[in-house]
C-alpha positions in Angstrom: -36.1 1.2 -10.8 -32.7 0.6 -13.0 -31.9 -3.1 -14.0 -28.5 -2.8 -11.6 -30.4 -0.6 -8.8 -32.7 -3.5 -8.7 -30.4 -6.3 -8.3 -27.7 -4.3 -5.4 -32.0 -4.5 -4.0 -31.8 -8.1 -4.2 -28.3 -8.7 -2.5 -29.2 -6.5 0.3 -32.8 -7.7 1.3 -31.5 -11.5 0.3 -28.3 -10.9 2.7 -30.5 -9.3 5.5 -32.8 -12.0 5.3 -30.8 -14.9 5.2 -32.7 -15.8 2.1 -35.4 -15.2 0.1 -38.0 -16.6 -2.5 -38.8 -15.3 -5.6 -42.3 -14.9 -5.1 -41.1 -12.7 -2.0 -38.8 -10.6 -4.2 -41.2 -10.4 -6.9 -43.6 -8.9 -4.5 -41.8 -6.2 -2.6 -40.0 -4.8 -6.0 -42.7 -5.2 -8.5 -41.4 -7.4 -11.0 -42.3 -10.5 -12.6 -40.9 -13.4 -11.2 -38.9 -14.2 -14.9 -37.4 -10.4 -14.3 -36.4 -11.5 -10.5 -35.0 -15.3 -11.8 -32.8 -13.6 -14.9 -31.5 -10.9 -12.5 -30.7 -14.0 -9.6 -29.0 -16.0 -12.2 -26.6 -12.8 -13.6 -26.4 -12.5 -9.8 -25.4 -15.7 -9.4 -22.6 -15.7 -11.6 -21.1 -12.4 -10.1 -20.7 -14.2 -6.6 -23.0 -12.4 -5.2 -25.9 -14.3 -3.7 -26.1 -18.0 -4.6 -29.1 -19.8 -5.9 -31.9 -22.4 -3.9 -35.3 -24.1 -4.7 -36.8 -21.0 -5.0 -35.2 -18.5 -4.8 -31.6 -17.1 -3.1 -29.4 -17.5 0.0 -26.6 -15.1 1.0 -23.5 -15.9 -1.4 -20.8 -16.6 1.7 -21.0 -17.2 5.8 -19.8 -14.6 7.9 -16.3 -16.2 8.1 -15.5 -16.7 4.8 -12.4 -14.7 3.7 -10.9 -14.9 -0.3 -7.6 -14.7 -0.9 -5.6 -10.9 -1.6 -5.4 -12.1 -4.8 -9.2 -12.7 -5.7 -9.5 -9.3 -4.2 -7.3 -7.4 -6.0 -8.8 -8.5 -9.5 -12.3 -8.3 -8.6 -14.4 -5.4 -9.2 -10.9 -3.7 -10.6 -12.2 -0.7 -12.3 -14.5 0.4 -9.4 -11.7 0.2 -7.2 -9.7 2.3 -9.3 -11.8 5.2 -9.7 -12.9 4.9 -5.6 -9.1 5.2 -5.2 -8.7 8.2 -7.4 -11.7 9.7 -5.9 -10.2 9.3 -2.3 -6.8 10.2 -3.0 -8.1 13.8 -3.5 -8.5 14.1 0.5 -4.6 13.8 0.9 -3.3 17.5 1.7 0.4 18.0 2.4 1.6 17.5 5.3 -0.7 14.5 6.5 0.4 11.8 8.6 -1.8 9.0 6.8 -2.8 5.2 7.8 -3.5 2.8 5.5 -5.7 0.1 6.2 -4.4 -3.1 4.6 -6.2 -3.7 1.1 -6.9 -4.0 -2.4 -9.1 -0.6 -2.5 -6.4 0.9 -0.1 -3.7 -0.4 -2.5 -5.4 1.8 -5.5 -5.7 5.0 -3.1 -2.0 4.9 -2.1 -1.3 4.5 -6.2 -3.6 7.5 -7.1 -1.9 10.1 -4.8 -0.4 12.7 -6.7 3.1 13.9 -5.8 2.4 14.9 -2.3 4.8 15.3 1.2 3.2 13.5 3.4 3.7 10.6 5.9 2.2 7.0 5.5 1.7 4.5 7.8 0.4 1.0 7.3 0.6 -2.9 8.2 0.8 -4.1 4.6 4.3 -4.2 3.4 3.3 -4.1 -0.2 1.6 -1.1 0.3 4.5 0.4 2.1 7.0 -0.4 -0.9 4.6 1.1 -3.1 4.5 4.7 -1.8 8.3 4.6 -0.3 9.3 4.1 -4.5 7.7 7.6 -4.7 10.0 9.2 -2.0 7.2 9.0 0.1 8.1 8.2 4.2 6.5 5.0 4.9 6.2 3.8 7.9 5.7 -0.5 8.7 4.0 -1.3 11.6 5.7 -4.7 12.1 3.5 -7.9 13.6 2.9 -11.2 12.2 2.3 -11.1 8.2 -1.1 -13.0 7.2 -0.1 -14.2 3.4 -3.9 -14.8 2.8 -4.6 -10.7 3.0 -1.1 -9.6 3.4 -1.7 -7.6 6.6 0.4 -7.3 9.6 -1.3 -8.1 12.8 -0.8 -8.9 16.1 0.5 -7.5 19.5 3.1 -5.8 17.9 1.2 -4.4 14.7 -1.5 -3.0 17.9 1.5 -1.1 19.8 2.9 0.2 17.3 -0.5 2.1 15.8 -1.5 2.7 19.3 1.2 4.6 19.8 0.6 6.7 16.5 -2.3 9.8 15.3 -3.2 10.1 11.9 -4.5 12.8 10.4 -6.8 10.8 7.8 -7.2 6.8 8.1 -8.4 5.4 4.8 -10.6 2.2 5.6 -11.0 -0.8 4.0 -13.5 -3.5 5.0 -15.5 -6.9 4.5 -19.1 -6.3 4.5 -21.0 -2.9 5.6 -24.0 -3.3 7.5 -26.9 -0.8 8.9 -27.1 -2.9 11.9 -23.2 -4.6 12.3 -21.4 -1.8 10.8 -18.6 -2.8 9.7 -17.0 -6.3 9.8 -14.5 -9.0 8.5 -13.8 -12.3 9.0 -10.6 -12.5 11.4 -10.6 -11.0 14.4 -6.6 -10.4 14.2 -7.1 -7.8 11.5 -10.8 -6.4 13.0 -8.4 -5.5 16.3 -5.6 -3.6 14.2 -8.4 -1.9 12.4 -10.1 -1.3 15.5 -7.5 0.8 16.5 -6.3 2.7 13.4 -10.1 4.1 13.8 -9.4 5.0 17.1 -6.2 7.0 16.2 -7.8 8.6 12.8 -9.0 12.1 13.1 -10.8 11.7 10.1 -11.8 8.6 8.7 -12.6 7.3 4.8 -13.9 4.5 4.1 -13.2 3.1 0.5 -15.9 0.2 -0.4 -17.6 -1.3 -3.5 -21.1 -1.8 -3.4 -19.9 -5.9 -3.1 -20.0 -5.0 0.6 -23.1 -3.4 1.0 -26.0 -5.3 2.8 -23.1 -7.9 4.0 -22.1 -9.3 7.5 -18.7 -10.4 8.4 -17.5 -12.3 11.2 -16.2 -9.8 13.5 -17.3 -5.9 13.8 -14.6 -3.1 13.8 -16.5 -0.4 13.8 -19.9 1.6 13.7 -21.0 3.8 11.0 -20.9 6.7 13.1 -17.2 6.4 13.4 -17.1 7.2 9.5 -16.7 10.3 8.1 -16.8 9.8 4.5 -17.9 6.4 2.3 -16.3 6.6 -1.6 -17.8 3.3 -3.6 -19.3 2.8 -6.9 -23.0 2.7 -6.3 -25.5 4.7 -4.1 -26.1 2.6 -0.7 -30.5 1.9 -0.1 -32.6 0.4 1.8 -31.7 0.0 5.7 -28.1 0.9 4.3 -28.7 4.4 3.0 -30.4 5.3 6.3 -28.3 3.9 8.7 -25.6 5.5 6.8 -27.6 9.3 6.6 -28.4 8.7 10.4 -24.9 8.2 11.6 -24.3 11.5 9.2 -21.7 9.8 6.7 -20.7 11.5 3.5 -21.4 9.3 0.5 -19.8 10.1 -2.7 -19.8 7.9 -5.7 -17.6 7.5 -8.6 -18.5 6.7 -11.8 -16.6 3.8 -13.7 
């Protein structure tokens, strides 16, 4: 098992555990226990499980939620080539939803000169692809400066009201048993629906999600047609995923 193999490992059994020791880790991956401590301090430091006497806890509770900002820096270059990668499922003529994101945002930048139609609740997004002649259309609702969505009543109308031809998907955490999640129920309704009105649906994800629970689900794997992220999914993850018959393509950075 690869040094970075092993510690997406570590995130997932720590996250579906609440918590683990290192004697426990140690154990189930056959390592020493100085192997598992090195790999759960470089963890550490990544955000992505914290520390305890003993071992490691899950690195956030289900409702935390970072700032757009945070997001859009972190794990940058994997987002970029998940974008590229998923920008190649855009054919002309597509009437396209995008989920409000920072991995969304880096699809909608990757698209080639293409007719097609986009519709999202982010107004950044929007701007983006209209200053490439693109027709945008803004689903209007009440803007959430912390993720710069549009939510809402009005946001729910107006993509109720709308069929898309390929939804790309952004989300929190990604769970074999939750599926997928995020922390405010606001945006898990909007998204809620844009998977309802997708006929095909991508989901664009960094491996930062994997093993993770958010707040409130959206969505069951099943309802996916295609996962782009940076790293092979295992574990519970990578059979929940093959079960529910989900396409998983990964990009190298």
């Amino acid at each position: 098992m690869l040094p970075a193999e092993r510690k997406r490992t570590i995130v997932q059994l720590v996250t579906e555990r609440d918590g683990c020791s290192v004697s426990e880790l140690a154990a189930e991956l056959e390592f020493s226990k100085a192997t598992i401590r090195r790999d759960l301090r470089d963890l550490e430091s990544q955000g992505r499980i914290k520390r305890s006497h003993g071992g490691a806890v899950p690195a956030s509770s289900a409702g935390t939620e970072r700032p757009y900002g945070q997001r859009e820096v972190d794990h940058y270059a994997e987002k970029q080539a998940i974008g590229e990668r998923a920008a190649q499922e855009v054919r002309e003529g597509h009437v396209v939803c995008f989920d409000a994101g920072s991995t969304t945002m880096e699809v909608a930048r990757a698209i080639p000169d293409t007719d097609y139609v986009a519709a999202t609740n982010m107004p950044e997004l929007a701007t983006e692809v209209a200053e490439r002649d693109v027709d945008a259309k803004l689903t209007g609702g009440s803007l959430r400066p912390r993720t710069r969505a549009l939510v809402g009543p009005m946001a729910e109308r107006a993509i109720g009201r709308m069929n898309f031809d390929l939804l790309f998907l952004g989300t929190n955490a990604l769970d074999s048993a939750a599926g997928l999640s995020t922390p405010n129920e606001d945006e898990a309704a909007v998204k809620e629906i844009m998977v309802e009105r997708a006929r095909r649906v991508v989901l664009v994800a960094d491996e930062s999600k994997f093993g993770d629970r958010s707040f409130v689900s959206f969505a069951d794997l099943d309802q996916v047609d295609l996962l782009v992220t940076d790293a092979s999914p295992s574990g519970a993850l990578a059979a929940a995923l093959a079960d529910a018959d989900v396409t998983v393509e990964e990009v190298s950075t």
